[in-house]
N, C-alpha and C positions, 0 to 999 in steps of 0.2 A: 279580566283579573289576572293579576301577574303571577304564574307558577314561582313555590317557593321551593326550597333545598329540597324540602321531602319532598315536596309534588318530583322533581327531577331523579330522587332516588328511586320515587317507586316505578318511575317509568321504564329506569334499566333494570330493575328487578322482573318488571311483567316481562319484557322485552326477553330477558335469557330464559325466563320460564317456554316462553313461545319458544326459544330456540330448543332448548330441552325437549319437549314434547316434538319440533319437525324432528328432531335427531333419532328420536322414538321410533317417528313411523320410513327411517331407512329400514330399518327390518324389512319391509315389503322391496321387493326383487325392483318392481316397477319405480318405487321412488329411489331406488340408489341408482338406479340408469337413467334417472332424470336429472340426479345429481351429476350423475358422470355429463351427459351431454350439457351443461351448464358453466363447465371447468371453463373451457377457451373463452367463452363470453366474460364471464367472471372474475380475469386474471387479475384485474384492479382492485377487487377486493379479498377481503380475509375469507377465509371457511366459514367463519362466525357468519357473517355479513351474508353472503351468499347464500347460506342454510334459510335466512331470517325472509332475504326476499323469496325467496322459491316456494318458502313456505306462505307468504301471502299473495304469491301472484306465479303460480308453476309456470308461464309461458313465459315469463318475464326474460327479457334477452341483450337489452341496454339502457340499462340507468343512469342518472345522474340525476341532482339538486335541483331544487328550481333554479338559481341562479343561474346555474352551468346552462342550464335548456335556453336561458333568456339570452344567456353571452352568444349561445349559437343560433339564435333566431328564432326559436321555437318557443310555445306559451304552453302549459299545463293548460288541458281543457277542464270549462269548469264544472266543478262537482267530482271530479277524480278525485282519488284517496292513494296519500304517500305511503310508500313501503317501509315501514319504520325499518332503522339498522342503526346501529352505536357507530358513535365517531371521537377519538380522542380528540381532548384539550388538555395542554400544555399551560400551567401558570406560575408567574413567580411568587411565592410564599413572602408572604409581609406581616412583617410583625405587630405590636400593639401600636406602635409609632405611623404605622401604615408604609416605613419602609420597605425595602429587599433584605430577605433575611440571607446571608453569606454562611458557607461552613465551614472548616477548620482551615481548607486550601483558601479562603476568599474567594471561590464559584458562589452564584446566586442562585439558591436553593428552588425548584422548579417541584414540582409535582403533575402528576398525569391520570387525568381521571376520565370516565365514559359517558356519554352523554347520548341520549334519543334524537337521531333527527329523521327526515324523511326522504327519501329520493323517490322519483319516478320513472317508469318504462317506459320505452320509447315510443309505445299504444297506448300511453297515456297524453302524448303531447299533439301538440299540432303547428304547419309552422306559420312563423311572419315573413312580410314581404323581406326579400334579400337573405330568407336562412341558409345557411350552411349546410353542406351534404348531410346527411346521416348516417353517424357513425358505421361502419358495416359490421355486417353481422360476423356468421359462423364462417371464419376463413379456409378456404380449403387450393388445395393445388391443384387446378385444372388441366394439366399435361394431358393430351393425347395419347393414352399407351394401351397396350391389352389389358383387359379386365385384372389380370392375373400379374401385371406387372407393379411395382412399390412404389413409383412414381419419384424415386431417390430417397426414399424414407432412412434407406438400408443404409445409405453412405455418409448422411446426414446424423444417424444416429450414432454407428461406427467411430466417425468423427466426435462428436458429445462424449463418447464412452472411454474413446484412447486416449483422451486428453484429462479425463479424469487418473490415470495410471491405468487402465484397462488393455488387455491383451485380446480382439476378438477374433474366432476360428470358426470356418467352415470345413465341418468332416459330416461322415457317411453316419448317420446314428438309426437306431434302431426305427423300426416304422412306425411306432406310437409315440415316441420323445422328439419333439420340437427342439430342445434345447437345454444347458444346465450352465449352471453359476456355479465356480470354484471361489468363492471368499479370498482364500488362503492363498491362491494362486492369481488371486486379482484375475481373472482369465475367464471370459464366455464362449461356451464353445454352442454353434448354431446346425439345425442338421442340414448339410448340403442339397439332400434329395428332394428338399421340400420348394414348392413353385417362391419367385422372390417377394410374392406379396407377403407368404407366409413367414418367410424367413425374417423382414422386416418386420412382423406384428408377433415374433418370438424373439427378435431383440429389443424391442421394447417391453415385451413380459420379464425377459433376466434383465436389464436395464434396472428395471421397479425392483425386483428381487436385491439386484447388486448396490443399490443407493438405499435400501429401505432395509434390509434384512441379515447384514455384519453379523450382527449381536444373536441371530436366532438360534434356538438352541437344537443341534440338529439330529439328534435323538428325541427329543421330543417332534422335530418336525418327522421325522421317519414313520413316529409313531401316532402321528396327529393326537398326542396328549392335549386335553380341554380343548379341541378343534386348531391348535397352533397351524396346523399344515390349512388348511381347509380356510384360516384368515389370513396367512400370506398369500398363498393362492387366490384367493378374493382381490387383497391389493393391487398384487402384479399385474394378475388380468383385466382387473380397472384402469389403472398406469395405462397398459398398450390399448384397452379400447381410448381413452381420452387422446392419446396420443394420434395413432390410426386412423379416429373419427377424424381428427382437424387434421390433418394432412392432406385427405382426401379421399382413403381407401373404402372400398365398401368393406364393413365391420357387422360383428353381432356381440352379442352380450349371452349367445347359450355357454360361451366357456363359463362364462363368470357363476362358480357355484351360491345355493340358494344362504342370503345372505343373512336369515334365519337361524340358518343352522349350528352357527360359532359365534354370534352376538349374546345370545340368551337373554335378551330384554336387558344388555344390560347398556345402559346408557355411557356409560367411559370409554365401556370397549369399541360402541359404535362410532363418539366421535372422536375418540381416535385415529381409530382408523379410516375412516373419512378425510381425517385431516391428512395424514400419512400420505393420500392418495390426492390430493389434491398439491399439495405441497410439491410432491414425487413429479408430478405430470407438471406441473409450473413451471418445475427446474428444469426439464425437458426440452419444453413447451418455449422460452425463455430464451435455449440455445440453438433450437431448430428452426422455429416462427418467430423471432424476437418480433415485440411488441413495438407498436410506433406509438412515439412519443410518451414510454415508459416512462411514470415519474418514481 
């Protein structure tokens, strides 16, 4: 039987509700570091999208449509179930005539709406004679160097940062302060004394700060008024583990404070900030790893 308008309506209605509710259970420390290590994989799609698969498949690590699987030699094994996610279409508005309807410039009027489809993980396929590699996974930089060394993270991101107008400075800072972001002075200053792994996984913390936090208000961050300080600090610290995990570094997740604590069950604020941080690390992620064969 053929799905009608509404059958397709209610599909992306259920659809965002699911997403709503995975958005929910970020509160939990363990699903935002799942989220976090998902970013590099992910890069092809929205926050939206990403949240939707994770949430029906947490191991889930490269997807694509059936067709796409087919194009590259590989069959959906049978009896698997697709990862529902929204995908625009684009169409052109026609009027009673069943023409293109034009607007005041004579452009042909387009509208853009969402639709349910399905893609599958790469554990869900299997392949045919003559397939194509498979896609790779979690890309990391394999350089030979001391445990304690950044593997060019440091120069790499440097580079990203000066080129957005950024000034960055290594000095002697206090023994508890990694690092600080001056807004106003466009300028990061990094503490010298610290090994360069560290150094490079505190320029990607003011990095995330310096692209993500212009706007904060910084009496209120001083004061951590409604947790303000405690959810930049969350971001930042996401930003550089996303960052750090795919470069190569060994990384943890004890900085990243409990992500409970400055959400308060409330759902805007969580994907927000989710989105923030995923967005943040992209743009990074984008200039440091560029993607092959970004469309």
């Amino acid at each position: 039987m053929a799905r009608t308008k509404s059958d397709r309506s209610q599909n992306v209605i259920d659809t965002l509700e699911v997403f709503n509710q995975a958005v929910k259970e970020l509160q939990s420390t363990d699903n935002w570091r799942s989220m976090l290590n998902s970013v590099f994989n992910f890069r092809r799609y929205s926050f939206q999208n990403m949240v939707l698969i994770l949430s029906q498949n947490r191991y889930a690590t490269n997807c694509a449509g059936f067709k796409t699987w087919r194009e590259m030699g590989y069959t959906v094994r049978k009896g698997e179930k697709g990862l529902r996610i929204l995908a625009p279409r684009t169409v052109i508005v026609k009027g009673d005539d069943g023409k293109p309807v034009t607007d005041e410039n004579g452009e042909t009027k387009r509208v853009t709406y969402f639709r349910q489809v399905s893609v599958f993980d790469v554990s869900q396929v299997e392949p045919l004679e003559g397939a194509k590699p498979l896609p790779e996974g979690f890309k990391v930089h394999q350089a030979e160097t001391p445990e304690t060394a950044d593997k060019g993270l440091y120069e790499a991101l440097e580079a990203f940062i000066t080129a957005q107008g950024w000034k960055v400075v290594q000095e002697p800072l206090g023994a508890n302060l990694g690092g600080y972001t001056d807004h106003e002075a466009r300028k990061i200053s990094i503490n010298s004394l610290r090994t360069s792994n560290l150094r490079a996984s505190t320029l990607a913390h003011e990095i995330g700060h310096a692209l993500m936090h212009e706007d904060l208000d910084m009496e209120a961050y001083h004061s951590n008024s409604e947790g303000c300080r405690s959810l930049a600090e969350t971001e930042a610290e996401s930003v550089a583990y996303v960052v750090t995990s795919a470069w190569g570094l060994d990384v943890s997740t004890k900085n990243i404070p409990y992500v409970a604590g400055w959400s308060a069950q409330d759902v805007s604020v969580l994907a927000k900030a989710a989105g923030n941080v995923v967005n943040t690390a992209r743009t990074i992620l984008d200039a440091v790893i560029p993607l092959e064969g970004k469309e």
